[in-house]
N, CA and C atoms as a LAMMPS dump frame, in Angstrom:
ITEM: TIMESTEP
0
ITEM: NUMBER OF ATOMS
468
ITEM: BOX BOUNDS ff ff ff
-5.0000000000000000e+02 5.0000000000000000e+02
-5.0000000000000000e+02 5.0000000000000000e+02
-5.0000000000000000e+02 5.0000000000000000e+02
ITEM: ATOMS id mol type element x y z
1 1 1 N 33.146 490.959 177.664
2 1 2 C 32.019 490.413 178.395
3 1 3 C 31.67 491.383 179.509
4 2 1 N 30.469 491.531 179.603
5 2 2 C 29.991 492.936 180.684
6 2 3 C 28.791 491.991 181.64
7 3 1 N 29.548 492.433 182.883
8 3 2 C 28.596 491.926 184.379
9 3 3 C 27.653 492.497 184.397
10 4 1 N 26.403 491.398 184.936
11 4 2 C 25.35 492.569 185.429
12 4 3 C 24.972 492.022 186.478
13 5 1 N 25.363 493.135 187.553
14 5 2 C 25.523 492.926 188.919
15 5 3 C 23.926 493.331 189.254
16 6 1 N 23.21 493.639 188.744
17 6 2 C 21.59 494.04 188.876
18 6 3 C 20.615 492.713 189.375
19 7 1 N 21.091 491.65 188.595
20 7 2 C 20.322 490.176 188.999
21 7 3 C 20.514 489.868 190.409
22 8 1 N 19.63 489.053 191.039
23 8 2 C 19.937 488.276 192.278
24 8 3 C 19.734 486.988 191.279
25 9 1 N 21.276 485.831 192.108
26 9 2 C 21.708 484.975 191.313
27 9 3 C 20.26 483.955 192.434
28 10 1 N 19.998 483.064 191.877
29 10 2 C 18.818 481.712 192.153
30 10 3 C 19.946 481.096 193.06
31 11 1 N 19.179 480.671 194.706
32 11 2 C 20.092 480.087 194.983
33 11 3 C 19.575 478.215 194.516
34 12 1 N 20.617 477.329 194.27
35 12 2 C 20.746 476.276 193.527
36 12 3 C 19.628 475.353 194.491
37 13 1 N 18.904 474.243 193.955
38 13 2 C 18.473 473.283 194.92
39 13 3 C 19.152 472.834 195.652
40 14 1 N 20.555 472.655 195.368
41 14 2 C 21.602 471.449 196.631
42 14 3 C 22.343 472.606 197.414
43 15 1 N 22.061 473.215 197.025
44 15 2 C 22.34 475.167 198.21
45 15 3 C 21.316 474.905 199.448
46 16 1 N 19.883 475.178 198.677
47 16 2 C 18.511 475.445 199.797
48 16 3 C 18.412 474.191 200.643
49 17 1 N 19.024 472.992 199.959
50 17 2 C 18.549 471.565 200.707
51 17 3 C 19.833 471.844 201.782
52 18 1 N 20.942 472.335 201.724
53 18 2 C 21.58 472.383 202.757
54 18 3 C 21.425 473.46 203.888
55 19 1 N 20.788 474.401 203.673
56 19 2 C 20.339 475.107 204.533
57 19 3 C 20.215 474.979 206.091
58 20 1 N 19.115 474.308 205.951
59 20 2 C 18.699 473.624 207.606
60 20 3 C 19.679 472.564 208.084
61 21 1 N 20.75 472.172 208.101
62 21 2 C 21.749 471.434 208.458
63 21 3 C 22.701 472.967 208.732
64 22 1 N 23.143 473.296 207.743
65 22 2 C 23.673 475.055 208.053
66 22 3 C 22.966 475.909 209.33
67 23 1 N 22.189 475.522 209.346
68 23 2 C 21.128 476.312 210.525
69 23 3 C 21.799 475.347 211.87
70 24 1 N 21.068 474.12 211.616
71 24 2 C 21.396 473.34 212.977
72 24 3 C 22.899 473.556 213.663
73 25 1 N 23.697 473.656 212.885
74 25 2 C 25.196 473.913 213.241
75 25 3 C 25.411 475.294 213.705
76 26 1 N 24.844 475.946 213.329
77 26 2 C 24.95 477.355 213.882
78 26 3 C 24.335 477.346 215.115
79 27 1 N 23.201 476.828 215.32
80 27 2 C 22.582 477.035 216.427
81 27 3 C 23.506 476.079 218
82 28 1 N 24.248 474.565 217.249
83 28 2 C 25.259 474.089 217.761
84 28 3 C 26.184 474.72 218.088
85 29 1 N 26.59 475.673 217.576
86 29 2 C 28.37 476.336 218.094
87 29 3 C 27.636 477.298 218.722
88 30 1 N 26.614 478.34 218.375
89 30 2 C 26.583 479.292 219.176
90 30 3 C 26.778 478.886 220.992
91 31 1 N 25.507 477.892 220.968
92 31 2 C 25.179 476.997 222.087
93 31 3 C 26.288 476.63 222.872
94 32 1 N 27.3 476.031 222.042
95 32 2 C 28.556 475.88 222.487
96 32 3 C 29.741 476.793 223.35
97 33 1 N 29.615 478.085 222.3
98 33 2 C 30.241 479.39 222.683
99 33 3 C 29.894 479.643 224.17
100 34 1 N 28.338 479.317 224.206
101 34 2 C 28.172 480.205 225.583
102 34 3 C 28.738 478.92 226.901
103 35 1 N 28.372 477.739 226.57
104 35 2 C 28.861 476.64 227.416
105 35 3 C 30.177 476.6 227.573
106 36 1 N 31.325 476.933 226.757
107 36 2 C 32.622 477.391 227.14
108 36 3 C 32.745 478.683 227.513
109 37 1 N 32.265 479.568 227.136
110 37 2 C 32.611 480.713 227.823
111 37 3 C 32.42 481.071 229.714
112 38 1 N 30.75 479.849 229.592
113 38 2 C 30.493 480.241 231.093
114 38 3 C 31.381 479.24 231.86
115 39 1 N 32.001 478.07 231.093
116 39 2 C 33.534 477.052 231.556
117 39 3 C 34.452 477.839 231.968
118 40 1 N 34.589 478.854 231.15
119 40 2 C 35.838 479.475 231.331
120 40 3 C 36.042 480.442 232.317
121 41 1 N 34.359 480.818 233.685
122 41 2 C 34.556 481.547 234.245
123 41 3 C 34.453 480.448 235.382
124 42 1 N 34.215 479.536 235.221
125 42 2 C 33.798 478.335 236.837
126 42 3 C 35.223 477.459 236.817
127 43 1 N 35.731 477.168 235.672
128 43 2 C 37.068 476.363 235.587
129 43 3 C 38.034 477.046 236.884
130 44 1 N 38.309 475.932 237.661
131 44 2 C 39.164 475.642 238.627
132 44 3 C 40.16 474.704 238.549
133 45 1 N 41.256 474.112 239.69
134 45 2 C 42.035 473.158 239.845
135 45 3 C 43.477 473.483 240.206
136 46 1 N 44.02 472.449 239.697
137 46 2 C 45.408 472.275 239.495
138 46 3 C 46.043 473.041 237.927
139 47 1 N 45.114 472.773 237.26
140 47 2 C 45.253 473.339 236.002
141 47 3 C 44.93 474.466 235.197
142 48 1 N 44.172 475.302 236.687
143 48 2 C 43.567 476.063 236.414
144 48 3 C 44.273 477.451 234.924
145 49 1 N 45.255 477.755 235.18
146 49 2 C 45.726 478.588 233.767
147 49 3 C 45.356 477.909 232.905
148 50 1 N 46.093 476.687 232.653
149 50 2 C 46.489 476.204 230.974
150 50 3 C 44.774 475.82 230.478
151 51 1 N 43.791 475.636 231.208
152 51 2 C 42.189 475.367 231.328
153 51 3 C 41.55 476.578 230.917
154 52 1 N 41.932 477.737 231.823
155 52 2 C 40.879 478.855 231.637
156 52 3 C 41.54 479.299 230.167
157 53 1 N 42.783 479.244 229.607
158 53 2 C 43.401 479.994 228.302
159 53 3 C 42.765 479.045 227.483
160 54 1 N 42.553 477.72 227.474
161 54 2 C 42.127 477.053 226.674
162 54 3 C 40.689 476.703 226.418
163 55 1 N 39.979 477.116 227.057
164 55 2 C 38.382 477.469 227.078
165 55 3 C 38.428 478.753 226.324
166 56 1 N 38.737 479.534 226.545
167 56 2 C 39.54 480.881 225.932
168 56 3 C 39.421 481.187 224.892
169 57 1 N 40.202 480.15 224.442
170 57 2 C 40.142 480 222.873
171 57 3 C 38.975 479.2 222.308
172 58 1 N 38.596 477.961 223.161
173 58 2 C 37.483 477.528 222.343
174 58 3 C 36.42 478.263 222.065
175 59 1 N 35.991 479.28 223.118
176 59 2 C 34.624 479.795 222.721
177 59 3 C 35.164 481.05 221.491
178 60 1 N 36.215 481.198 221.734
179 60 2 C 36.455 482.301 220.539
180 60 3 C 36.462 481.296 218.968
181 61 1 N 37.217 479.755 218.669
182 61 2 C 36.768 479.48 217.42
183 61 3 C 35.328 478.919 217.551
184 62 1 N 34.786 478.504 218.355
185 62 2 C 33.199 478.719 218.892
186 62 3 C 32.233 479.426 217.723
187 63 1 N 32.75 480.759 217.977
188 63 2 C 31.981 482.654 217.804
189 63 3 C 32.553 482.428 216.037
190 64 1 N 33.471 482.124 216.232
191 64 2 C 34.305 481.941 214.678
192 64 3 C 33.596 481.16 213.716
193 65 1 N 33.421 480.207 214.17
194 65 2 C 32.949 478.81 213.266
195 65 3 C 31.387 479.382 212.915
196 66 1 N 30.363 479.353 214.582
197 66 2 C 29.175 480.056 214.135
198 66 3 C 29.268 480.921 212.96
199 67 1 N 29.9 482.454 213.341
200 67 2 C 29.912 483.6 211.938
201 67 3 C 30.068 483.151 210.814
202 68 1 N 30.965 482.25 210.923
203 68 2 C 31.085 481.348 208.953
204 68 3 C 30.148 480.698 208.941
205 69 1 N 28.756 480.205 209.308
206 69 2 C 27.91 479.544 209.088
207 69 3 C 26.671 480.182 208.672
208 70 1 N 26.713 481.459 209.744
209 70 2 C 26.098 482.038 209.339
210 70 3 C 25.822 483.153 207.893
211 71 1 N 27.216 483.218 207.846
212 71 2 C 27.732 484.189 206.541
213 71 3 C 27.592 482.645 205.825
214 72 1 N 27.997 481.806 205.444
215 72 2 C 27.541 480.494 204.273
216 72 3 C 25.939 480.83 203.757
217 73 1 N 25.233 480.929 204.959
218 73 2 C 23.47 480.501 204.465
219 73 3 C 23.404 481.932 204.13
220 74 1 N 23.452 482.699 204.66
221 74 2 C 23.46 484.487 203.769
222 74 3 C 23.449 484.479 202.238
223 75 1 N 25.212 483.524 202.57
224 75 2 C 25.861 484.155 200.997
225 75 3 C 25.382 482.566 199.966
226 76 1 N 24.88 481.573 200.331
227 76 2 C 23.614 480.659 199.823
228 76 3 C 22.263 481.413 199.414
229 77 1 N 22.296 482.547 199.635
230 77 2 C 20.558 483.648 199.751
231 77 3 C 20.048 482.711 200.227
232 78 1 N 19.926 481.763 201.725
233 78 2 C 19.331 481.489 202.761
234 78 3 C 18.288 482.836 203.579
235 79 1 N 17.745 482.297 204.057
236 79 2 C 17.085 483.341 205.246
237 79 3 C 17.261 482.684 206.726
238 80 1 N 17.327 483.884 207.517
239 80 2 C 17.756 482.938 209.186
240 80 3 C 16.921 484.098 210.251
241 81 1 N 16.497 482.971 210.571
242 81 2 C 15.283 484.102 211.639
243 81 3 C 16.592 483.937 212.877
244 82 1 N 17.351 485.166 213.14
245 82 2 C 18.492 485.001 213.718
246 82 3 C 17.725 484.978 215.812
247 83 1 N 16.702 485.412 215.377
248 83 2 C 16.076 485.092 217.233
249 83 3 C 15.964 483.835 217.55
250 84 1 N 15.178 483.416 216.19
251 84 2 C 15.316 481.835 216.788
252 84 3 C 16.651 481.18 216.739
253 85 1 N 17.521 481.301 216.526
254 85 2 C 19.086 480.495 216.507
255 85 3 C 19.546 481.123 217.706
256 86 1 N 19.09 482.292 217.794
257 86 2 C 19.667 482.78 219.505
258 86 3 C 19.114 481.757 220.75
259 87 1 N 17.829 481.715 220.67
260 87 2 C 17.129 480.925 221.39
261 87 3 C 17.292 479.849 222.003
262 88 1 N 17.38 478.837 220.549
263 88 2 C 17.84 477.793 220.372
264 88 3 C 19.407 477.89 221.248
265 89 1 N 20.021 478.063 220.631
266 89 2 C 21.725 478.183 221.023
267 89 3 C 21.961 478.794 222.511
268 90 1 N 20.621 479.332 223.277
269 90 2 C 20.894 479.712 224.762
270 90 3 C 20.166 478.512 225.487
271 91 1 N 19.249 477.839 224.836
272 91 2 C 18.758 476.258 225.353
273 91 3 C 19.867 475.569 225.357
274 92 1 N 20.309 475.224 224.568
275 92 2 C 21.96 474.317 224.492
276 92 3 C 22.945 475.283 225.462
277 93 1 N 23.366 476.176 225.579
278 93 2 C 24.116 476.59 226.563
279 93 3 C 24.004 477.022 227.809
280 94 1 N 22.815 476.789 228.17
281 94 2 C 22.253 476.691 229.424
282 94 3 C 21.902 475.381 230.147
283 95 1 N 21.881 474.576 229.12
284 95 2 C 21.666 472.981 229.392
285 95 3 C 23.031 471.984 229.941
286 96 1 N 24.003 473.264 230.506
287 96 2 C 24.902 472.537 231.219
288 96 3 C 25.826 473.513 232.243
289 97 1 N 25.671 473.681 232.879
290 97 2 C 26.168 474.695 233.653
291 97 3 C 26.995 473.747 234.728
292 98 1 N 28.13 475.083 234.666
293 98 2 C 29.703 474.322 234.751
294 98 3 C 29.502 474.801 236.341
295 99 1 N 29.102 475.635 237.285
296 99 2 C 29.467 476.044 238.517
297 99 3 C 29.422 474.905 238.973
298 100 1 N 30.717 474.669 239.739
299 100 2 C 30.918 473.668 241.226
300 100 3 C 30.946 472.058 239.917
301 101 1 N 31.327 472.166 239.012
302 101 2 C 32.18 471.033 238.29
303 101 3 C 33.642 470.939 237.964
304 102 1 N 33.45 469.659 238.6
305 102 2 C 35.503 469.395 237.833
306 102 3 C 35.72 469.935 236.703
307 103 1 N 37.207 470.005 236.752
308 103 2 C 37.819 469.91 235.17
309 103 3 C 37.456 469.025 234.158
310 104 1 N 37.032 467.878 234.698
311 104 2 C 36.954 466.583 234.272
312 104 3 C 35.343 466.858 233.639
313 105 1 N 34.857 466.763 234.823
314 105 2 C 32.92 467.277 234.205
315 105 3 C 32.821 468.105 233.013
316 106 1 N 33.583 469.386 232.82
317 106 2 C 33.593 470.338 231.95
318 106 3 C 34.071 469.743 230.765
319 107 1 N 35.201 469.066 230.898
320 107 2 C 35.876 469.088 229.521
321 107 3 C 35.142 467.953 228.815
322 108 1 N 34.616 466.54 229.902
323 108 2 C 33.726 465.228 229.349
324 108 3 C 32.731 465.951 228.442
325 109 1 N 31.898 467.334 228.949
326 109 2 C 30.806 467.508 228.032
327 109 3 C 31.128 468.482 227.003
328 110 1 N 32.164 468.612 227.067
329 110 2 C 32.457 469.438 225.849
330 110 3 C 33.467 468.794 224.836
331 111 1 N 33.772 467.361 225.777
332 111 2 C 34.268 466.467 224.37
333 111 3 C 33.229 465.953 223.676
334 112 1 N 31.936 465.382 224.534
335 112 2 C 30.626 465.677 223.912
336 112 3 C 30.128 466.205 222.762
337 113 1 N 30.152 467.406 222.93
338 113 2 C 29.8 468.861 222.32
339 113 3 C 30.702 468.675 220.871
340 114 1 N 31.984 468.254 221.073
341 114 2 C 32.594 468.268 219.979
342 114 3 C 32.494 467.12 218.573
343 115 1 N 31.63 466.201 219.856
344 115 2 C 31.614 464.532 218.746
345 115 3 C 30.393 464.719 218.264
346 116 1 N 29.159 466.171 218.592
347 116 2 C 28.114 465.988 218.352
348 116 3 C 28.468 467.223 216.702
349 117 1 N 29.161 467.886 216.569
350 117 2 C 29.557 468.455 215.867
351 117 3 C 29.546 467.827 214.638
352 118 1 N 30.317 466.739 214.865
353 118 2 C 30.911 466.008 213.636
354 118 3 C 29.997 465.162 213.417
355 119 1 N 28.634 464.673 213.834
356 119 2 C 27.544 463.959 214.107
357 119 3 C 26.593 465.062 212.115
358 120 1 N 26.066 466.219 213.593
359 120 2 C 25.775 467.554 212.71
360 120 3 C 26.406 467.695 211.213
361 121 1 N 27.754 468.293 211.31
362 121 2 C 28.484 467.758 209.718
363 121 3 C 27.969 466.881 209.035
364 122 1 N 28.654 465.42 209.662
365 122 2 C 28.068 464.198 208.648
366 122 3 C 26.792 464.875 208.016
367 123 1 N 25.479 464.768 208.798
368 123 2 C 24.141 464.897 208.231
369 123 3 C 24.285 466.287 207.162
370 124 1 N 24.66 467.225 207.502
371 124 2 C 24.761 468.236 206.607
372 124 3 C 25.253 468.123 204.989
373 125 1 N 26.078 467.465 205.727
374 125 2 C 27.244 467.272 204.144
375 125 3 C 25.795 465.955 203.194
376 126 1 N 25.519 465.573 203.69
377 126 2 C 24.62 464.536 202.761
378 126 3 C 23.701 465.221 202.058
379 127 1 N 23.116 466.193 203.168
380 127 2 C 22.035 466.979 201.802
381 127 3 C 22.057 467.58 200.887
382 128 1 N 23.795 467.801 200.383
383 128 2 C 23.412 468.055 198.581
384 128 3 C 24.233 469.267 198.441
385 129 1 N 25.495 469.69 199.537
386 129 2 C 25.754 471.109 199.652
387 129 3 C 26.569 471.796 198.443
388 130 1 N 26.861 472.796 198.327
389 130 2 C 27.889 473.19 197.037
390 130 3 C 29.561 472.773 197.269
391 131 1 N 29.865 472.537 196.508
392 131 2 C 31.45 472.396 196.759
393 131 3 C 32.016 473.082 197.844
394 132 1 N 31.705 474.504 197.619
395 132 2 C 32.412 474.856 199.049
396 132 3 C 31.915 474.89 200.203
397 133 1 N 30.625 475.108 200.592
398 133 2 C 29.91 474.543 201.755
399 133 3 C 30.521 473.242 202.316
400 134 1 N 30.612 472.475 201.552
401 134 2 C 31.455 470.776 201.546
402 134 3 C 32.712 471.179 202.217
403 135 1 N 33.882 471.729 201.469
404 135 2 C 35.155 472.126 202.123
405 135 3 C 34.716 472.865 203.258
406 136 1 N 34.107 473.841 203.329
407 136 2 C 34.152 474.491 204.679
408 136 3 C 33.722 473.898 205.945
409 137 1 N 32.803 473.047 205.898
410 137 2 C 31.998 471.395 206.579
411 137 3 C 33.151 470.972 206.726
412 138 1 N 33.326 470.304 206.207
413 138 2 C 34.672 469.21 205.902
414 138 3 C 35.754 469.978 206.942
415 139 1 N 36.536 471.387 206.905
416 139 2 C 37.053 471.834 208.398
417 139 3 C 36.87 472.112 208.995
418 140 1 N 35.351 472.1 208.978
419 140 2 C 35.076 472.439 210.838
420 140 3 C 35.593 471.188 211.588
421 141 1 N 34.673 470.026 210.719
422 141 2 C 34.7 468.298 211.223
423 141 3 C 36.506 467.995 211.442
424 142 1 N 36.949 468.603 210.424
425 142 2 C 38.43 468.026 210.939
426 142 3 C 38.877 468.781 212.13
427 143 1 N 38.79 470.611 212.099
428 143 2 C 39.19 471.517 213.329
429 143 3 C 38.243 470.602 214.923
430 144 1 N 37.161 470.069 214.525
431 144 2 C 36.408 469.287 216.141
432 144 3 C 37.545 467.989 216.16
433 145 1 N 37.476 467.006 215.143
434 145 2 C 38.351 466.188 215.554
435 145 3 C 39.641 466.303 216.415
436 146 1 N 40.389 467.289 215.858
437 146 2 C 41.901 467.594 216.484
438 146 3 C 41.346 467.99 217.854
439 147 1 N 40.102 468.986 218.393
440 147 2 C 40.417 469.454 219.259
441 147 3 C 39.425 468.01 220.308
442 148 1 N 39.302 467.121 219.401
443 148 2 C 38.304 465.776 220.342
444 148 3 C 39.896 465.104 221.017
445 149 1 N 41.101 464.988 219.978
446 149 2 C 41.963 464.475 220.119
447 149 3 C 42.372 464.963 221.396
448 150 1 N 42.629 466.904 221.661
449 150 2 C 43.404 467.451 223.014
450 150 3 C 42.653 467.045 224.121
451 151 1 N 41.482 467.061 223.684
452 151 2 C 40.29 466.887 225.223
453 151 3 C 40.572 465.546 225.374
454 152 1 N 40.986 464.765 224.769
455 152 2 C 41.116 463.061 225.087
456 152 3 C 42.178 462.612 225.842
457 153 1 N 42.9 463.748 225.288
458 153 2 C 44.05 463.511 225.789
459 153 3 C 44.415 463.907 227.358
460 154 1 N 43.513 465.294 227.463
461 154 2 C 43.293 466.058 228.818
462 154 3 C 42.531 465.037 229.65
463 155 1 N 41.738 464.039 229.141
464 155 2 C 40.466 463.4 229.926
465 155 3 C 41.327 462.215 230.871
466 156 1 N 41.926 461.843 230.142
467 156 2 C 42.962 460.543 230.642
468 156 3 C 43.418 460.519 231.591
């Protein structure tokens, strides 16, 4: 049997219908990234280490999660007008600015941030995605849950 890598493969209807849910989420974490990252330079307290390392990391699986979303709708042969997701995603991360907030303020809206995630998912996953779009959905929603669990736990 001989490949022919010459075709561009059709991307599927329940591919393209997931698209714009793929989009919205990207434009969600980016948004996110920058709202922890600019956390991670105003974070103060009592807790201040174990806070700033752990913002730290969120905006880095943040940057993480975005790139796989964005590489999904790519490798879907999606198209992404990547200015507008910048845009978008600096409206959301500008729409909360951490200077001169508690620990408490910061982490409430970014437990937020995390339940709106799994909000995003749900709707995504309904429009029709491919199997693996589904699994890869499916851990982001579980990776937000666990980390809804630490912030809940931090909030207390």
């Amino acid at each position: 049997m001989e490949l022919d890598f010459s075709k561009k493969i059709a991307t599927s209807k329940a591919a393209a219908d997931c698209i714009p849910g793929l989009i919205n989420l990207a434009v969600a974490y980016r948004g996110a990234q920058l709202m922890a990252h600019s956390s991670h330079h105003f974070i103060s307290g009592p807790t201040f280490f174990e806070d700033h390392e752990f913002l730290g990391e969120l905006y880095g699986t943040y940057e993480e999660a975005y790139d796989g979303l964005i590489e999904k709708i790519i490798g879907l042969g999606g198209t992404i007008d990547i200015t507008s997701v910048t845009t978008k995603a600096c409206a959301v991360g500008s729409s909360f600015n951490p200077q001169g907030k508690s620990a408490a303020e910061i982490f409430s809206a970014i437990y937020a941030v995390e339940k709106q995630f799994c909000v995003l998912i749900s709707s995504a996953l309904t429009a029709g995605c491919t199997n693996g779009v589904q699994n890869f959905l499916q851990g982001l929603c579980d990776e937000a849950e666990h980390r809804q669990y630490k912030i809940g736990q931090k909030l207390k």
